[in-house]
C-alpha positions in Angstrom: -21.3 1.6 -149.2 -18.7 3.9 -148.1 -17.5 1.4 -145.4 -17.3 -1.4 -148.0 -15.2 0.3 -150.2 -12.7 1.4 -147.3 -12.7 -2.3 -145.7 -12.0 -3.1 -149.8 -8.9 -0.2 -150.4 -7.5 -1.8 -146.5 -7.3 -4.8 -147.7 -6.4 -4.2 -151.0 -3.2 -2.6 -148.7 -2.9 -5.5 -146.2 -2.8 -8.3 -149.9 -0.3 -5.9 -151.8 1.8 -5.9 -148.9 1.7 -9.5 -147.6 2.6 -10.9 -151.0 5.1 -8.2 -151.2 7.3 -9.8 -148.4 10.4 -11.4 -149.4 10.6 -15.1 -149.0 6.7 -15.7 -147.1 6.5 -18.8 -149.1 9.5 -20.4 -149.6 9.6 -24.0 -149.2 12.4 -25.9 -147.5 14.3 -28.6 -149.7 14.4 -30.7 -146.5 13.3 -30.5 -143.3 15.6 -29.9 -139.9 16.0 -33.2 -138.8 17.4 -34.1 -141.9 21.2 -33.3 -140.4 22.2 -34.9 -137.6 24.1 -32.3 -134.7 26.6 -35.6 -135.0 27.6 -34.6 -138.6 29.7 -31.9 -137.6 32.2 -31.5 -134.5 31.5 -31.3 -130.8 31.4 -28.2 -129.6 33.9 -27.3 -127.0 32.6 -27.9 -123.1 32.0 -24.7 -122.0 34.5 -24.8 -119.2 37.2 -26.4 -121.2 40.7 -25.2 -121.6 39.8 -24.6 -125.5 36.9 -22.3 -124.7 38.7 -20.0 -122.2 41.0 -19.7 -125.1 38.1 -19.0 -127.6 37.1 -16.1 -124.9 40.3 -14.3 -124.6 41.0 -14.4 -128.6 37.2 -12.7 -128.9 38.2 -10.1 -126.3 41.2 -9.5 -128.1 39.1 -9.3 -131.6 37.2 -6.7 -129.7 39.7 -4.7 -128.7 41.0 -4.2 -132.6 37.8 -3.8 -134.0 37.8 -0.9 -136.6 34.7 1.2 -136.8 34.9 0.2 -140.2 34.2 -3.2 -139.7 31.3 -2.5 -136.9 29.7 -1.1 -139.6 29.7 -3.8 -142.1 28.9 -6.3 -139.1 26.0 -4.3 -138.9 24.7 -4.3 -142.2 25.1 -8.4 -142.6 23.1 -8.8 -139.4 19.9 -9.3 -141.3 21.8 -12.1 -143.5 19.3 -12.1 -146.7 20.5 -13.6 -150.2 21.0 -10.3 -151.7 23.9 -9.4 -148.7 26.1 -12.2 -150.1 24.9 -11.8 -154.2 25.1 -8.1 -154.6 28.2 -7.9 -152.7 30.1 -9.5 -155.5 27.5 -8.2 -158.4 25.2 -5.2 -157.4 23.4 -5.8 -160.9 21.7 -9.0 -159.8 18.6 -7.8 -158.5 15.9 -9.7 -156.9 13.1 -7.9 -158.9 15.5 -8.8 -162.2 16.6 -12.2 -161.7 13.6 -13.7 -160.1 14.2 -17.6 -160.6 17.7 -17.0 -158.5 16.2 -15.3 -155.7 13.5 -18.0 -155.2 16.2 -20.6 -155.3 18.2 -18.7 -152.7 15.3 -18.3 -150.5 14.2 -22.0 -150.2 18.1 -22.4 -149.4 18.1 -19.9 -146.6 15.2 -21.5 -144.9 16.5 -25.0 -145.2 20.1 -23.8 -143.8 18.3 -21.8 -140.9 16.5 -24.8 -139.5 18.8 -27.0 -139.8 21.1 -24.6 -138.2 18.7 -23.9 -135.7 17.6 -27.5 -134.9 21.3 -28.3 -134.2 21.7 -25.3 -132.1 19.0 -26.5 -129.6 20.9 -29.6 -129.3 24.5 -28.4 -128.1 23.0 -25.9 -126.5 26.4 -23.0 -126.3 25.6 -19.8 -125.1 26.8 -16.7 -126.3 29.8 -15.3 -125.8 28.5 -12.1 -124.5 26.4 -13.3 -122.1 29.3 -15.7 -120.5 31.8 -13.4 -120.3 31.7 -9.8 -118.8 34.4 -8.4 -120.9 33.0 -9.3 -123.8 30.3 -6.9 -125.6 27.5 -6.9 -126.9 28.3 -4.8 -129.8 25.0 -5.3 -132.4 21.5 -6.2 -131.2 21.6 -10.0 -129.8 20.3 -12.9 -131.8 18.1 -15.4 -130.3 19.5 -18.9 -129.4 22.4 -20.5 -128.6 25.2 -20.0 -131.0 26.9 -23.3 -132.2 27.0 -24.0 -135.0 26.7 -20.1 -136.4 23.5 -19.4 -138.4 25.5 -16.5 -140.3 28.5 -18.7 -140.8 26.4 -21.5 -142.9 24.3 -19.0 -144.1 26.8 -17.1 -145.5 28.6 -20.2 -147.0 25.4 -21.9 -148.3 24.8 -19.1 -149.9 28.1 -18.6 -151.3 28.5 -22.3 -152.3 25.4 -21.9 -154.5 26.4 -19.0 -155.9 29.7 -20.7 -157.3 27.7 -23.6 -158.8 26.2 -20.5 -161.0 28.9 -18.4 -161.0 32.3 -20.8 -160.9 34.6 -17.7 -161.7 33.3 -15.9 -159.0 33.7 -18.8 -156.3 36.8 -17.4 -154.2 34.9 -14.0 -154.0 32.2 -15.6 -152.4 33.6 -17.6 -150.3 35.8 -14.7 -148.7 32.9 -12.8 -148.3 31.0 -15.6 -146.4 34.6 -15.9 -144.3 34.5 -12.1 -143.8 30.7 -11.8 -142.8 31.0 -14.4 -140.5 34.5 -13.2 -138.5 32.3 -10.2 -137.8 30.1 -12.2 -135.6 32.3 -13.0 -133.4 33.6 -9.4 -133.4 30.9 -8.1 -132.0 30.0 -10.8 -129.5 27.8 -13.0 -130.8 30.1 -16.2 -131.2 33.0 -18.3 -130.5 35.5 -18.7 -133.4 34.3 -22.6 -133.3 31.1 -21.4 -133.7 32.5 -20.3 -137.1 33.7 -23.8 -138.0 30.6 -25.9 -137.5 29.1 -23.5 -139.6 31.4 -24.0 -142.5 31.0 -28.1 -142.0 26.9 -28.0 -141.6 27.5 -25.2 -145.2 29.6 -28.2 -146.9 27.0 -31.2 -145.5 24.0 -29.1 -146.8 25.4 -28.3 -150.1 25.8 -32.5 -150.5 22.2 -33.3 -149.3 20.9 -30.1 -151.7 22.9 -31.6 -155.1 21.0 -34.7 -154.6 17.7 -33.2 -154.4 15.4 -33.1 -157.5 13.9 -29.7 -156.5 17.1 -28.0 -156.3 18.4 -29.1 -159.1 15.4 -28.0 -160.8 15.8 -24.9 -159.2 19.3 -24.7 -159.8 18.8 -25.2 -163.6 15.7 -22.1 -164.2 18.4 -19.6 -162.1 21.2 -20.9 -164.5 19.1 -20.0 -167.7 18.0 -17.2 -166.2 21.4 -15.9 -165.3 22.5 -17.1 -168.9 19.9 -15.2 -170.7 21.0 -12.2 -168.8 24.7 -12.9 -170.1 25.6 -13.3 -166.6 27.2 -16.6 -167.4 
């Protein structure tokens, strides 16, 4: 008996916990083959004139980086909805506005593979491991790096955000600019890296406006948001 009830209290532990996770079952809107690695532009060859440019002006990034700015770098590394909400308005909380935060998940994990699909097409490795005299100044990411995962991220998330929030659109966006010039400050891309990002945010935000479920989603967050006098 005393065995049962201690299997029962662990996983009692283990179901609180798992169902406690952020995000374990979101659901994508669309799947990663839905955007074609054609849809935005070629990366740059890797021995190209362009890219030894794109290596010197990181370097140089490098060599100007504030500590100031390591340490924000730092904290968007784990890129989660509430780095790109609560940085324009700490009060909207994932345990208070439940409806947004479920729509903003199910965005992330459509932008991520996608992103990631295209990323084992081209193929670019990162900057840090190409070039000596760059560093790798945060803890490396998997993958190649074109187009950036934190770029779109960052501007998916924004762009949503000022479909909710219109007033608060040029806040987002310069946030999703900021987090995503910080990547390539400490190493982990090439400032083109940056732009496919932004074109694969803009070509997601398209395909997710005509999707029923979105929308759907899009409209509980607005009433949520609306009740709260957010909007």
């Amino acid at each position: 008996m005393k065995n049962i009830i201690i299997y029962l209290k662990i996983f009692a532990l283990f179901f609180i916990y798992f169902f406690s996770i952020d995000n374990v079952f979101a659901k994508k809107y669309f799947g990663y083959d839905s955007v074609s690695p054609m849809m935005i532009d070629k990366p740059f060859e890797m021995n190209s004139k362009e890219r030894k440019e794109e290596i010197k002006q990181v370097i140089l990034m490098q060599k100007n980086l504030e500590p100031e700015e390591l340490d924000l770098a730092l904290h968007e590394k784990q890129l989660r909805p509430e780095t790109v909400v609560q940085h324009v308005n700490k009060k909207l909380t994932r345990q208070k506005f439940p409806n947004l935060y479920s729509l903003l998940d199910r965005v992330g994990d459509t932008s991520r593979d996608v992103a990631d699909n295209i990323k084992d097409h081209f193929k670019i490795t990162r900057p840090y491991l190409v070039d000596k005299n760059i560093e790798m100044l945060i803890s490396p990411s998997k993958g190649y790096c074109y187009p950036s995962g934190h770029s779109t991220g960052a501007h998916i998330y924004g762009k949503v955000m000022s479909l909710l929030i219109p007033q608060k659109s040029q806040e987002f966006d310069d946030y999703a600019n900021q987090i995503s010039w910080h990547r390539v400050q400490v190493g982990m891309h090439y400032p083109q890296d940056l732009v496919g990002g932004k074109q694969l945010a803009t070509l997601l935000i398209g395909g997710l406006a005509q999707n029923q479920e979105f929308q759907l989603d899009l409209k509980k967050a607005q009433e949520e948001l609306r009740k709260a006098g957010v909007i």
